[in-house]
Biopython code that builds the backbone (N, CA, C, O; Angstrom):
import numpy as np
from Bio.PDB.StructureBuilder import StructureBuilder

atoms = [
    (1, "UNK", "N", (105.807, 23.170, 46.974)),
    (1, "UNK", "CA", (104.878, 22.945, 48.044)),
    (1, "UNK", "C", (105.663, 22.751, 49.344)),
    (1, "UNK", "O", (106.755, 22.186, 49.414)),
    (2, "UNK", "N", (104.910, 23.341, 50.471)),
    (2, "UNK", "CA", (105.748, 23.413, 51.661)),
    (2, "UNK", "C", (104.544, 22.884, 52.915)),
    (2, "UNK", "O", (103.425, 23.392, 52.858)),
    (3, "UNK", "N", (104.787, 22.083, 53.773)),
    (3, "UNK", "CA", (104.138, 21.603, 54.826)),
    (3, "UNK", "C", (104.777, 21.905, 56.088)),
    (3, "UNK", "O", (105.836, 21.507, 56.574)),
    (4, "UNK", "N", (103.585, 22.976, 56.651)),
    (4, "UNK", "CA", (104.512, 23.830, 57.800)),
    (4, "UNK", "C", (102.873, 23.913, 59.069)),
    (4, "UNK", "O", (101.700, 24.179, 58.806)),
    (5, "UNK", "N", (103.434, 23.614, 60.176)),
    (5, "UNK", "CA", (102.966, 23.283, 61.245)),
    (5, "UNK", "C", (102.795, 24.964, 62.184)),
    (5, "UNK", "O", (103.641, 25.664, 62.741)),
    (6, "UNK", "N", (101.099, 25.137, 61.980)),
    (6, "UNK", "CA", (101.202, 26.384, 62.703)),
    (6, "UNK", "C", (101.315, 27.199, 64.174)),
    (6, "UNK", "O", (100.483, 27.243, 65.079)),
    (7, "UNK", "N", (102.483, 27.752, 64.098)),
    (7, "UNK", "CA", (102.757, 28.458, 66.329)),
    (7, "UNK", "C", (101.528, 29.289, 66.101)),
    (7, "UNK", "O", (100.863, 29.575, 65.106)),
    (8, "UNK", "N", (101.458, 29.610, 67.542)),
    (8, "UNK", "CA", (100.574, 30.283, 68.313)),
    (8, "UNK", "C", (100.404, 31.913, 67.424)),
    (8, "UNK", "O", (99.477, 32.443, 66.812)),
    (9, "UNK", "N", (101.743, 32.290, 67.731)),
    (9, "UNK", "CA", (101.860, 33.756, 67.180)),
    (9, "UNK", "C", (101.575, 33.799, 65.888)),
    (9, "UNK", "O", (101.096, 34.864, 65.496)),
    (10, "UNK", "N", (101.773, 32.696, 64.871)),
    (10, "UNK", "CA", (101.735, 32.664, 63.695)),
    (10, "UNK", "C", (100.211, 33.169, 63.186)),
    (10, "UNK", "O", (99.953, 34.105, 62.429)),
    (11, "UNK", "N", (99.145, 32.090, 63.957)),
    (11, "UNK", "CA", (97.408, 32.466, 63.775)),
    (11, "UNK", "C", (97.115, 33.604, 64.645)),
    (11, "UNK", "O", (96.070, 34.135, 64.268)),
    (12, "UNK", "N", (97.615, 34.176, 65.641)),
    (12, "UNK", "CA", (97.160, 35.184, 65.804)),
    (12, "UNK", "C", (97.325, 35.919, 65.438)),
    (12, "UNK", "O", (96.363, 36.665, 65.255)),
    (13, "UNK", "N", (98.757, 36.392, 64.983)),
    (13, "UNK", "CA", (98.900, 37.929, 64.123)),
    (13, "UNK", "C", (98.786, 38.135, 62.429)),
    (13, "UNK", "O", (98.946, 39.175, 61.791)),
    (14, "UNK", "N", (98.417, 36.620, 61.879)),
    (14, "UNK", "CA", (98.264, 36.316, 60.414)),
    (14, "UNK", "C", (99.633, 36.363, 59.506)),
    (14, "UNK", "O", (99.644, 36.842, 58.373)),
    (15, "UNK", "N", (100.745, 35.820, 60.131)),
    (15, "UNK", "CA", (102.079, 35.457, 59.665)),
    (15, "UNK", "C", (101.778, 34.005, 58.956)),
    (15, "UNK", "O", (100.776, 33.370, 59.285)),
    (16, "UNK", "N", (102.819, 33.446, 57.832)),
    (16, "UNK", "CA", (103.478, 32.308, 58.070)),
    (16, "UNK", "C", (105.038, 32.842, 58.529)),
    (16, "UNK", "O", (105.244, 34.047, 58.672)),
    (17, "UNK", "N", (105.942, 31.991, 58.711)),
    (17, "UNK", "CA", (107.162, 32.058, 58.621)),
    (17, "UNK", "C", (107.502, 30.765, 57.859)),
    (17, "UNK", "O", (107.286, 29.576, 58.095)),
    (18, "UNK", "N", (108.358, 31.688, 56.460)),
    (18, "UNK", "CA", (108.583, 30.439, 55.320)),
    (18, "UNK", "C", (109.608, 29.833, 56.243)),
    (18, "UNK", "O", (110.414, 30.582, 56.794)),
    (19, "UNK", "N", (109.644, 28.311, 56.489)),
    (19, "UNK", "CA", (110.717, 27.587, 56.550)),
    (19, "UNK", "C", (111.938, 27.713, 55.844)),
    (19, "UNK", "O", (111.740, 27.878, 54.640)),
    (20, "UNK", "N", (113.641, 27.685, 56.312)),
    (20, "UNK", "CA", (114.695, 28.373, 55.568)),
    (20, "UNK", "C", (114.800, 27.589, 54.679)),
    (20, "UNK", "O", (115.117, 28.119, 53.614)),
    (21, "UNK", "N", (114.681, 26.629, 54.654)),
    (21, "UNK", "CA", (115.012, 25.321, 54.185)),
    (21, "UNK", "C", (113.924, 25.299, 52.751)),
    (21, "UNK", "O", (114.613, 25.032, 51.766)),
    (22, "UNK", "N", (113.027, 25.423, 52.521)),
    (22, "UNK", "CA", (112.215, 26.342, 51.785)),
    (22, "UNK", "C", (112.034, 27.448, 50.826)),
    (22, "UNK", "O", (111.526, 27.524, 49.707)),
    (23, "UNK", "N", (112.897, 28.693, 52.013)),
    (23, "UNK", "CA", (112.523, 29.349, 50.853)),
    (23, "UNK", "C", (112.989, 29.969, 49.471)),
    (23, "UNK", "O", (112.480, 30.934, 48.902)),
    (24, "UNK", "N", (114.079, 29.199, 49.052)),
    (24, "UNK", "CA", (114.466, 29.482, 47.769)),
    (24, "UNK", "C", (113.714, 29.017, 46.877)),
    (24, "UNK", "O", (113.687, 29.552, 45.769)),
    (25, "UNK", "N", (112.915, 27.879, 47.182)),
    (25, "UNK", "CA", (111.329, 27.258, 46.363)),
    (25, "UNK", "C", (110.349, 28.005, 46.242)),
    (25, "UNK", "O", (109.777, 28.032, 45.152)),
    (26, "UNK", "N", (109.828, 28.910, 47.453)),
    (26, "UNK", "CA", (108.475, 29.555, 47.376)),
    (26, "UNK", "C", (109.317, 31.178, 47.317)),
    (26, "UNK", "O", (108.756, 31.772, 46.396)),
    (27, "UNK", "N", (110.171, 31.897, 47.787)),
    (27, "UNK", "CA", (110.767, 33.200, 47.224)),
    (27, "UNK", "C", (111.775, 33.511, 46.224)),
    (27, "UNK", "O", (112.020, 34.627, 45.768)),
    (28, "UNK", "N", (112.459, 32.157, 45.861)),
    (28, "UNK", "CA", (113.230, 32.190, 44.597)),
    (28, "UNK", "C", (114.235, 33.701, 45.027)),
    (28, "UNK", "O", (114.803, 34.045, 46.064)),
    (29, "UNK", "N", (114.122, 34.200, 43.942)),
    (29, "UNK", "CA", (115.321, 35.322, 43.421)),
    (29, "UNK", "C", (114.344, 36.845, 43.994)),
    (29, "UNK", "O", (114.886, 37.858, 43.553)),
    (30, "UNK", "N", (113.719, 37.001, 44.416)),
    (30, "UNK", "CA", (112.976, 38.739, 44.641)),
    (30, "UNK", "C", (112.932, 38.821, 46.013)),
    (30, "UNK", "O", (112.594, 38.215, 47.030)),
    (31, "UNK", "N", (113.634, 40.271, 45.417)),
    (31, "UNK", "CA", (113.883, 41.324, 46.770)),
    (31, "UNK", "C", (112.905, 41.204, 47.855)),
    (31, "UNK", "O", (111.696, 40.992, 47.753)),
    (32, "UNK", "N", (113.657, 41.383, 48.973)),
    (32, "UNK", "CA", (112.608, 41.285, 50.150)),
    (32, "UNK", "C", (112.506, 42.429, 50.715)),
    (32, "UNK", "O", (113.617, 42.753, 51.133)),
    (33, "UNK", "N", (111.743, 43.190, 50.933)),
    (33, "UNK", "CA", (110.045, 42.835, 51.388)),
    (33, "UNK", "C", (109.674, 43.252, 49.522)),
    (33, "UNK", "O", (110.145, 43.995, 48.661)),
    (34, "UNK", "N", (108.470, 42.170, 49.653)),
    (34, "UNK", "CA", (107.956, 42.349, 48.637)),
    (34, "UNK", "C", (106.135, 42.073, 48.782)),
    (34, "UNK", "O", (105.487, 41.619, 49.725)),
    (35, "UNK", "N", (105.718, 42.540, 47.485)),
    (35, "UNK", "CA", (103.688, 42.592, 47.290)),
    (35, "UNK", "C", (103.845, 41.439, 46.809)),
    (35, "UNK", "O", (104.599, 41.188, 45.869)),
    (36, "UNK", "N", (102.892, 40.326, 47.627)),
    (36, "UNK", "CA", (102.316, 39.773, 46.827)),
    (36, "UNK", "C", (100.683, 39.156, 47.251)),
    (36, "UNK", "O", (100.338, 39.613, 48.341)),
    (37, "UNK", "N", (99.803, 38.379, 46.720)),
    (37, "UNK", "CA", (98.592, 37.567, 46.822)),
    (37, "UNK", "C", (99.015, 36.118, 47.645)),
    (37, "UNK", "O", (99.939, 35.308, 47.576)),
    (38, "UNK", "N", (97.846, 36.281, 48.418)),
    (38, "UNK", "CA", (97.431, 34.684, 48.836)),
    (38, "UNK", "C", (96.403, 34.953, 49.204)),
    (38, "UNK", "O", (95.923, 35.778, 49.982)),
    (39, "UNK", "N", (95.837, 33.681, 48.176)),
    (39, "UNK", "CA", (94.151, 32.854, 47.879)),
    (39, "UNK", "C", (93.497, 34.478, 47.029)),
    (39, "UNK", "O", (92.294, 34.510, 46.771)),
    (40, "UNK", "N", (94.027, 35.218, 46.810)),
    (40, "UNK", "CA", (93.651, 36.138, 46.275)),
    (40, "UNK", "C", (93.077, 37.654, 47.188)),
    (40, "UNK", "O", (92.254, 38.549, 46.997)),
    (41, "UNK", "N", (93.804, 37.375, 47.956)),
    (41, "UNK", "CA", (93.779, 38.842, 49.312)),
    (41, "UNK", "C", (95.615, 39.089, 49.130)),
    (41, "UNK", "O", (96.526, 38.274, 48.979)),
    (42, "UNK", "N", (95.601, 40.667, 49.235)),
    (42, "UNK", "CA", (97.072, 40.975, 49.328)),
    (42, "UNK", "C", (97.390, 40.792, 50.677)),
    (42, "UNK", "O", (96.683, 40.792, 51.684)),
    (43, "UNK", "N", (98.942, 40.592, 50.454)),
    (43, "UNK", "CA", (99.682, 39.911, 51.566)),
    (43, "UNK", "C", (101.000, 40.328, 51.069)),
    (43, "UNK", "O", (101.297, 40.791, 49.968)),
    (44, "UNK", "N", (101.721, 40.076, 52.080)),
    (44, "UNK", "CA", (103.350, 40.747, 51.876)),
    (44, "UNK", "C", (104.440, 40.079, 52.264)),
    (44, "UNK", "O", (103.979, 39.027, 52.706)),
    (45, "UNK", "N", (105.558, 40.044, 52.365)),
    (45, "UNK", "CA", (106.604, 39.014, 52.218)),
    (45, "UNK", "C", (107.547, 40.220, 52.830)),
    (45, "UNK", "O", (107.754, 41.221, 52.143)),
    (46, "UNK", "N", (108.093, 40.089, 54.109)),
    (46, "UNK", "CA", (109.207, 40.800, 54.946)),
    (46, "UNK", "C", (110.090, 40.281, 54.839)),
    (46, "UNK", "O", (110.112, 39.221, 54.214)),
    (47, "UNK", "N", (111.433, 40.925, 55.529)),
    (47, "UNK", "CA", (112.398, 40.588, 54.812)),
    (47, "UNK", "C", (113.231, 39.678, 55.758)),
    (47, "UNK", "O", (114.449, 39.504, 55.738)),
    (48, "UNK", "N", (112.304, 39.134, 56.592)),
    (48, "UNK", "CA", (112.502, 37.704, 57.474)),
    (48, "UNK", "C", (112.185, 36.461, 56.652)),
    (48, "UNK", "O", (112.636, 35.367, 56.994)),
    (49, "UNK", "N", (111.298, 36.631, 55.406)),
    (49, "UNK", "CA", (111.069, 35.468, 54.820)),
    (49, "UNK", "C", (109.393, 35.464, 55.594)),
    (49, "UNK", "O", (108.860, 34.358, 55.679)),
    (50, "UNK", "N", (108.984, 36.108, 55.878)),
    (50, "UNK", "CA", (107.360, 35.802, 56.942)),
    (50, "UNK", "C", (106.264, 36.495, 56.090)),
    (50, "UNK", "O", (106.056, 37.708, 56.057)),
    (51, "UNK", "N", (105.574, 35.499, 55.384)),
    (51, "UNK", "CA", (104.118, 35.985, 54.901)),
    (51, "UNK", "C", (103.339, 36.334, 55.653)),
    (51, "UNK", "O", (102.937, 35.645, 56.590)),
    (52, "UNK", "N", (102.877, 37.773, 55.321)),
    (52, "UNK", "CA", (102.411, 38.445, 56.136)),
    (52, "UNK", "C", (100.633, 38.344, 55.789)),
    (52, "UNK", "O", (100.820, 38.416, 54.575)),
    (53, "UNK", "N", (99.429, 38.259, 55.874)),
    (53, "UNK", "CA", (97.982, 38.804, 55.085)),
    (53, "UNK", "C", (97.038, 38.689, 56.370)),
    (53, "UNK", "O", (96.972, 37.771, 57.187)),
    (54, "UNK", "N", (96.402, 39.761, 56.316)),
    (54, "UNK", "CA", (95.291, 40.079, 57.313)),
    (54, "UNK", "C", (94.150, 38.742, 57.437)),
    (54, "UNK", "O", (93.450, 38.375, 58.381)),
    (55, "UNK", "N", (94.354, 38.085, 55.699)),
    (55, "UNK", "CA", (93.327, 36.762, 55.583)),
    (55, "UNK", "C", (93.906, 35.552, 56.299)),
    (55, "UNK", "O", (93.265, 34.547, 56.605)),
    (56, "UNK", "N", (95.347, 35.796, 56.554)),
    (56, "UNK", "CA", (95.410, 33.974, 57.816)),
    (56, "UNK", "C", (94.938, 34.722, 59.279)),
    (56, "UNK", "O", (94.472, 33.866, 60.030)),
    (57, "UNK", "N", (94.933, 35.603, 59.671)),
    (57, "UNK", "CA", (94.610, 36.319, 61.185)),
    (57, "UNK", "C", (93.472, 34.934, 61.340)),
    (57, "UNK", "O", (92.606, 34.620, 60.523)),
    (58, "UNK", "N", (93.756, 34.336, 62.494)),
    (58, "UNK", "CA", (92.573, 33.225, 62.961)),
    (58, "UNK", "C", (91.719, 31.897, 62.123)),
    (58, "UNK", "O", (90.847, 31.127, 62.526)),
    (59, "UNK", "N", (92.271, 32.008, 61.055)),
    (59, "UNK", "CA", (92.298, 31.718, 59.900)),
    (59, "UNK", "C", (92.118, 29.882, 60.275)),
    (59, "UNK", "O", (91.153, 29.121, 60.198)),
    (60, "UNK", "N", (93.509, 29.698, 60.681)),
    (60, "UNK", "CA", (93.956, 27.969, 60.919)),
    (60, "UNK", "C", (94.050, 27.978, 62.574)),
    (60, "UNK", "O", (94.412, 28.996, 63.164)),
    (61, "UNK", "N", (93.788, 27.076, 63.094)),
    (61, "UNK", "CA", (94.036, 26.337, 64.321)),
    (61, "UNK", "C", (95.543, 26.369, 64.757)),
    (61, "UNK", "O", (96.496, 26.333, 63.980)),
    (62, "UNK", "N", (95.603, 26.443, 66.105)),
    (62, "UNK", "CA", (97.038, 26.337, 66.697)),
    (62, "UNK", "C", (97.733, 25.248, 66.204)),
    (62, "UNK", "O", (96.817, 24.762, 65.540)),
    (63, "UNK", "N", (98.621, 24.540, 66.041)),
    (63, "UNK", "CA", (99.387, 23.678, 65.766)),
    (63, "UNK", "C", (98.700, 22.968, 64.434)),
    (63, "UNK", "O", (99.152, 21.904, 64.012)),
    (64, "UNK", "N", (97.809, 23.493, 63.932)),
    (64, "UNK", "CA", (97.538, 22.865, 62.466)),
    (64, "UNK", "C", (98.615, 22.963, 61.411)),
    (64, "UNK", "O", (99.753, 23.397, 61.588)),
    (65, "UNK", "N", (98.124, 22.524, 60.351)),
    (65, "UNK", "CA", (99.523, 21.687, 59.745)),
    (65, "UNK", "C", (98.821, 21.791, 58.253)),
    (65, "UNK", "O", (97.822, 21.137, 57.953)),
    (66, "UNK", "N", (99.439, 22.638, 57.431)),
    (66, "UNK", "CA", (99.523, 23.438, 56.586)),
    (66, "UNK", "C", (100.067, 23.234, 55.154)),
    (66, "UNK", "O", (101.105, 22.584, 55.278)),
    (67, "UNK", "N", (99.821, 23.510, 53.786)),
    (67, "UNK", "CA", (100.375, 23.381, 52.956)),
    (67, "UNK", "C", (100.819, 24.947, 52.087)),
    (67, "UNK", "O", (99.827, 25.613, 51.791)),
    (68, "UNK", "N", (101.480, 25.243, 51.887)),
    (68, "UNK", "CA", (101.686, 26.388, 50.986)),
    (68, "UNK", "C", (102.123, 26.229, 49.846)),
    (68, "UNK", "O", (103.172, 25.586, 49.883)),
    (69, "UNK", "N", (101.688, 26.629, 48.409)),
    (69, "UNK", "CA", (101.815, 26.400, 47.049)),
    (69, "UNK", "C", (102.293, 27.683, 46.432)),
    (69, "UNK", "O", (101.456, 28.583, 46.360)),
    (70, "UNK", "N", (103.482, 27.913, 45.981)),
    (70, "UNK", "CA", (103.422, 29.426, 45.224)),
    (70, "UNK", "C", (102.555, 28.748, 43.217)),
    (70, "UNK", "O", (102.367, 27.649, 42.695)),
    (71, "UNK", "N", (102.325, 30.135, 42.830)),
    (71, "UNK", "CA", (101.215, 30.363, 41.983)),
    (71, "UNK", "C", (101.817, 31.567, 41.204)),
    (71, "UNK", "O", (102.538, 32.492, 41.577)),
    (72, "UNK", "N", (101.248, 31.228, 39.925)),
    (72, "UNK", "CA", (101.587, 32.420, 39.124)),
    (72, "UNK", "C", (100.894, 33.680, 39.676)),
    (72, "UNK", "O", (101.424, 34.777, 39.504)),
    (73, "UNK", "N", (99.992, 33.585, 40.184)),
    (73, "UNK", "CA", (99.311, 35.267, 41.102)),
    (73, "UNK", "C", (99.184, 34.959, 42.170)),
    (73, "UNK", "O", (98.194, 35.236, 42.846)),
    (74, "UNK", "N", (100.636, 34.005, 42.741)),
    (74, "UNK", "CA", (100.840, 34.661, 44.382)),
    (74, "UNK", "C", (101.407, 33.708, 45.196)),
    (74, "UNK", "O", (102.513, 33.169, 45.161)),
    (75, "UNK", "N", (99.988, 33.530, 46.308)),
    (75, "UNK", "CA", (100.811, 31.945, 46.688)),
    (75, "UNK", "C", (99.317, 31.712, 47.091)),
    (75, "UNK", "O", (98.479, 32.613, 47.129)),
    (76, "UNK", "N", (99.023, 30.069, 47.463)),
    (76, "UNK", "CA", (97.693, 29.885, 48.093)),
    (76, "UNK", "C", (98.138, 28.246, 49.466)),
    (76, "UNK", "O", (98.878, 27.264, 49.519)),
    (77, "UNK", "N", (97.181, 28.876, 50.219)),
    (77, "UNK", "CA", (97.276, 27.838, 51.268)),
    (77, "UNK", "C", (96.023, 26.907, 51.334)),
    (77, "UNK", "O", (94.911, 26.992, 50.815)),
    (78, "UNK", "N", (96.641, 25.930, 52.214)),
    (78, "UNK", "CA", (95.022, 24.449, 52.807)),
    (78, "UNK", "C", (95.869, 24.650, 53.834)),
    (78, "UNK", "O", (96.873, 25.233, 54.244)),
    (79, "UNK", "N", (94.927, 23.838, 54.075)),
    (79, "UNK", "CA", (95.014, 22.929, 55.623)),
    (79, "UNK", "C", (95.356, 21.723, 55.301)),
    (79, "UNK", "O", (94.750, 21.291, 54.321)),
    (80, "UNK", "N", (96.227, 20.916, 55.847)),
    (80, "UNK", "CA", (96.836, 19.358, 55.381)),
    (80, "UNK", "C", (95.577, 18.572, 55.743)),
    (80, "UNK", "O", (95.202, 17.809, 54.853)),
    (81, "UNK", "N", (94.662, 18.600, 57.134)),
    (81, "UNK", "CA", (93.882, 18.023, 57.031)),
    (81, "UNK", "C", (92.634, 17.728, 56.101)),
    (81, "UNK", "O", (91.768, 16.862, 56.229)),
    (82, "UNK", "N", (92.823, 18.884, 54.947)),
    (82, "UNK", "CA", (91.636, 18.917, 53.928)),
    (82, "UNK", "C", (92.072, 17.505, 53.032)),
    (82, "UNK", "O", (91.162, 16.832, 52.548)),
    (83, "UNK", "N", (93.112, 17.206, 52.891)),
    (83, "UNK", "CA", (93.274, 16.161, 51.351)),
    (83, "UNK", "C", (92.343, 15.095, 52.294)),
    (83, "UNK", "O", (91.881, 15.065, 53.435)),
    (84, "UNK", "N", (92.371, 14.126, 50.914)),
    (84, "UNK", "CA", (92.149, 13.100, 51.195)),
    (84, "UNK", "C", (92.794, 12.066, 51.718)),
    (84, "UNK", "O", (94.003, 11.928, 51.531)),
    (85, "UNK", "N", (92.121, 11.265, 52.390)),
    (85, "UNK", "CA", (93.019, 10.040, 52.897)),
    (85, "UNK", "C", (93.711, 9.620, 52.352)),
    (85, "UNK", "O", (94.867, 9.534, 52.766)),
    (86, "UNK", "N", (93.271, 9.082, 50.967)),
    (86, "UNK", "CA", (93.870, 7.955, 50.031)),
    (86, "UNK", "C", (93.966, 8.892, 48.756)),
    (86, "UNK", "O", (93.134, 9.784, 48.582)),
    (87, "UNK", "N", (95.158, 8.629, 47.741)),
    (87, "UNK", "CA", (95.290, 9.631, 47.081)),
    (87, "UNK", "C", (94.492, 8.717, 45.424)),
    (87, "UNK", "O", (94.922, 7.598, 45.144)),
    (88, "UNK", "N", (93.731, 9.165, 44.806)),
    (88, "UNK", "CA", (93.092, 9.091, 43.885)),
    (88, "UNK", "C", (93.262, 7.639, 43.105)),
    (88, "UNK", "O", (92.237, 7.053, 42.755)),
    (89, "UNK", "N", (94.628, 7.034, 42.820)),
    (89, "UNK", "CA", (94.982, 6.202, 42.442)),
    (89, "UNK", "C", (95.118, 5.256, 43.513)),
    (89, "UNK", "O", (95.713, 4.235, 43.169)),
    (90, "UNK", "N", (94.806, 5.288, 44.505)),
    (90, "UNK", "CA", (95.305, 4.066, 45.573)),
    (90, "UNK", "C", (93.667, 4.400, 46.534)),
    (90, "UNK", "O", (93.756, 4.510, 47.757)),
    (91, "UNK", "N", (92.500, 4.512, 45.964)),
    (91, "UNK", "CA", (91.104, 4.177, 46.586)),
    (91, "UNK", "C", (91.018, 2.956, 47.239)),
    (91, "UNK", "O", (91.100, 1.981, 46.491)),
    (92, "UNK", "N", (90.904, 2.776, 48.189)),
    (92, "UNK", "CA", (90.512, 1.106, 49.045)),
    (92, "UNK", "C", (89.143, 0.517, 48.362)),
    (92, "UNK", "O", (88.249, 1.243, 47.927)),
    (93, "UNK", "N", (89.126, -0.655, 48.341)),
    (93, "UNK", "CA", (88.176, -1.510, 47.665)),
    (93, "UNK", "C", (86.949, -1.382, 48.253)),
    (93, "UNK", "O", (86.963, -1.250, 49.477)),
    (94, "UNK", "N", (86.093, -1.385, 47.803)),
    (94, "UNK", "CA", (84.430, -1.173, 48.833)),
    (94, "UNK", "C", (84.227, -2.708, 48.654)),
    (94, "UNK", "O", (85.234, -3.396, 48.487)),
    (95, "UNK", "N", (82.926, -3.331, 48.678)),
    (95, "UNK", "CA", (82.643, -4.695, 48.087)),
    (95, "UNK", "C", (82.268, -4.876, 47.142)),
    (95, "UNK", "O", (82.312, -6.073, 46.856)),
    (96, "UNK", "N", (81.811, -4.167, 46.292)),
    (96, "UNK", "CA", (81.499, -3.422, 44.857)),
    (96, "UNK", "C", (82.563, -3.984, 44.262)),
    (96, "UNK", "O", (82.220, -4.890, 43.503)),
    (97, "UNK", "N", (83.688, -3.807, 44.309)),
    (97, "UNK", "CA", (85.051, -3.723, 43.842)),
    (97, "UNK", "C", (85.329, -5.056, 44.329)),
    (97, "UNK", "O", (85.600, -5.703, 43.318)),
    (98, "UNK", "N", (85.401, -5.758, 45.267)),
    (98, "UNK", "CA", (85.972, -7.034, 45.520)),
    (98, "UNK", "C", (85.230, -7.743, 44.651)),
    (98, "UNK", "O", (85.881, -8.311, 43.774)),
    (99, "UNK", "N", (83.633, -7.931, 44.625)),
    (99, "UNK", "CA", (83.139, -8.830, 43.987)),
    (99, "UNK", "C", (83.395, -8.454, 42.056)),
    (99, "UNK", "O", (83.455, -9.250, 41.119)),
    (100, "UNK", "N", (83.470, -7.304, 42.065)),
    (100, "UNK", "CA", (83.776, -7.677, 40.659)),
    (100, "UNK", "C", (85.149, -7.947, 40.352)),
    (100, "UNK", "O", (85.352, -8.165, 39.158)),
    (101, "UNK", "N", (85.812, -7.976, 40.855)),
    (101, "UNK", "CA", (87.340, -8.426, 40.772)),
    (101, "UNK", "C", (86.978, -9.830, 41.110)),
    (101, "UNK", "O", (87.548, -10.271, 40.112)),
    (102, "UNK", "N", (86.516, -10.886, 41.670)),
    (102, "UNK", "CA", (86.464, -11.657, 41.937)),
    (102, "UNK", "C", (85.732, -12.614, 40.697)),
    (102, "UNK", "O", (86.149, -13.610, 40.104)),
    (103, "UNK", "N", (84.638, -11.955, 40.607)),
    (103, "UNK", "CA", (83.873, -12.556, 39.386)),
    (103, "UNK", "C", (84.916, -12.275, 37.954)),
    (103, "UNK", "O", (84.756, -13.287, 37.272)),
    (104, "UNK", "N", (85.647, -11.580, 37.414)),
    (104, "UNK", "CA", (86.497, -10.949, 36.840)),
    (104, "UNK", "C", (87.482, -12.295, 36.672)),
    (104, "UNK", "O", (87.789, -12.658, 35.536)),
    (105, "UNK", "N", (87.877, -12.888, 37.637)),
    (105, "UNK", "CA", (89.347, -13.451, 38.066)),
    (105, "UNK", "C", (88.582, -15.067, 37.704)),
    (105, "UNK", "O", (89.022, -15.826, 36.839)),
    (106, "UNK", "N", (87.463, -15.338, 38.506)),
    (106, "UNK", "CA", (86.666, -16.771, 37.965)),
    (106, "UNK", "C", (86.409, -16.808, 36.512)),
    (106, "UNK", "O", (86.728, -17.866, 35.969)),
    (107, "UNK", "N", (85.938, -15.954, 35.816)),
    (107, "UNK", "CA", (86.219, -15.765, 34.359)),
    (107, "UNK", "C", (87.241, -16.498, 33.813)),
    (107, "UNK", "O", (87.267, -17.557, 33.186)),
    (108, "UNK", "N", (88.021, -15.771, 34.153)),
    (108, "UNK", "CA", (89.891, -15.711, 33.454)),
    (108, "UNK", "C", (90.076, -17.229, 33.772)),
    (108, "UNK", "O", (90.509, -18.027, 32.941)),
    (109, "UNK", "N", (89.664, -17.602, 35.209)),
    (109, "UNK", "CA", (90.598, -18.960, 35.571)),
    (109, "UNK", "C", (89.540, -20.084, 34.754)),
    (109, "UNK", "O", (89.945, -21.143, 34.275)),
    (110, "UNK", "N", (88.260, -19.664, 34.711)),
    (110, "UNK", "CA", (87.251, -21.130, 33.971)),
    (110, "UNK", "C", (87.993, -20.781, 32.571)),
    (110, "UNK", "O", (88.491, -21.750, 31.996)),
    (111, "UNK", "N", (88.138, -19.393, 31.899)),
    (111, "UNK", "CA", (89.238, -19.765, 30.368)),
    (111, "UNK", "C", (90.270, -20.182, 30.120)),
    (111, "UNK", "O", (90.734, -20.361, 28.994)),
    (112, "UNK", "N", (90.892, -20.446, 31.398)),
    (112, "UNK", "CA", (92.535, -21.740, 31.254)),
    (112, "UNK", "C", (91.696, -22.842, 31.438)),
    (112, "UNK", "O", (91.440, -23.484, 30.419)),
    (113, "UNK", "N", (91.308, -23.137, 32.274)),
    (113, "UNK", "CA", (90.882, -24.170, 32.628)),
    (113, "UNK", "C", (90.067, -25.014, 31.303)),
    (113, "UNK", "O", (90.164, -26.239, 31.230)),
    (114, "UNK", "N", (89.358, -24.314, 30.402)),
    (114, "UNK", "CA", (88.705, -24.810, 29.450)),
    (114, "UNK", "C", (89.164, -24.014, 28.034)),
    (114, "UNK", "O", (88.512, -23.171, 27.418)),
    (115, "UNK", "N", (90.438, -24.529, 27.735)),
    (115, "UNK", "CA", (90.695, -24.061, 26.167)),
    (115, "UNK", "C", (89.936, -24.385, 25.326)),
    (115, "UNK", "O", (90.122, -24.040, 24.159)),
]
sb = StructureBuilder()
sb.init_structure("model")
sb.init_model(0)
sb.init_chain("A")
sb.init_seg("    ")
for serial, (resi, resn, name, xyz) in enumerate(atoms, 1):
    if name == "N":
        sb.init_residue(resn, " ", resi, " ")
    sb.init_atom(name, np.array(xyz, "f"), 0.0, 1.0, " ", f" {name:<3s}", serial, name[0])
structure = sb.get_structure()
């Protein structure tokens, strides 16, 4: 996975440019230029390292901020702003959750309290 911040030229002409630093993760070992998929539209890989597909053309916002995943059939992108805030295991408490943790915890402490 790669988090890459999109230029101007990038959304208008429907490039990424893999980060160098990168791309031995998302291009590994194959010849460049090469065929491949993203999100399931063909797209192509020059031999700058720059994903090429007619499907990012306008696609993302100027300076938006990006994730790229390679995939056994290809590669697929988000937008960083799509995740979620909080990641699945670390949900913030509503009051739902405080009070039963609370009632939970008075439990526990009236069963020391009274062996």
């Amino acid at each position: 996975m790669v988090t890459k911040v999109l230029k101007k030229m990038e959304v208008q002409r429907g490039f990424i440019q893999i980060p160098t630093q990168s791309r031995q993760e998302l291009v590994g070992n194959s010849v460049l230029p090469c065929v491949t998929m993203l999100d399931g539209n063909p797209a192509r890989i020059d031999k700058y390292g720059r994903l090429w597909s007619s499907y990012l053309k306008n696609k993302f916002s100027i300076n938006e901020s990006v994730e790229l995943f390679k995939t056994e059939k290809g590669y697929h992108i988000i937008s960083a702003a799509i995740k979620p805030k909080f990641p699945f295991s670390e949900q913030p408490l509503t009051k739902e959750t405080k009070s039963l943790n609370l009632e939970r915890n008075r439990a526990t402490n009236s069963e020391l309290r009274n062996p």
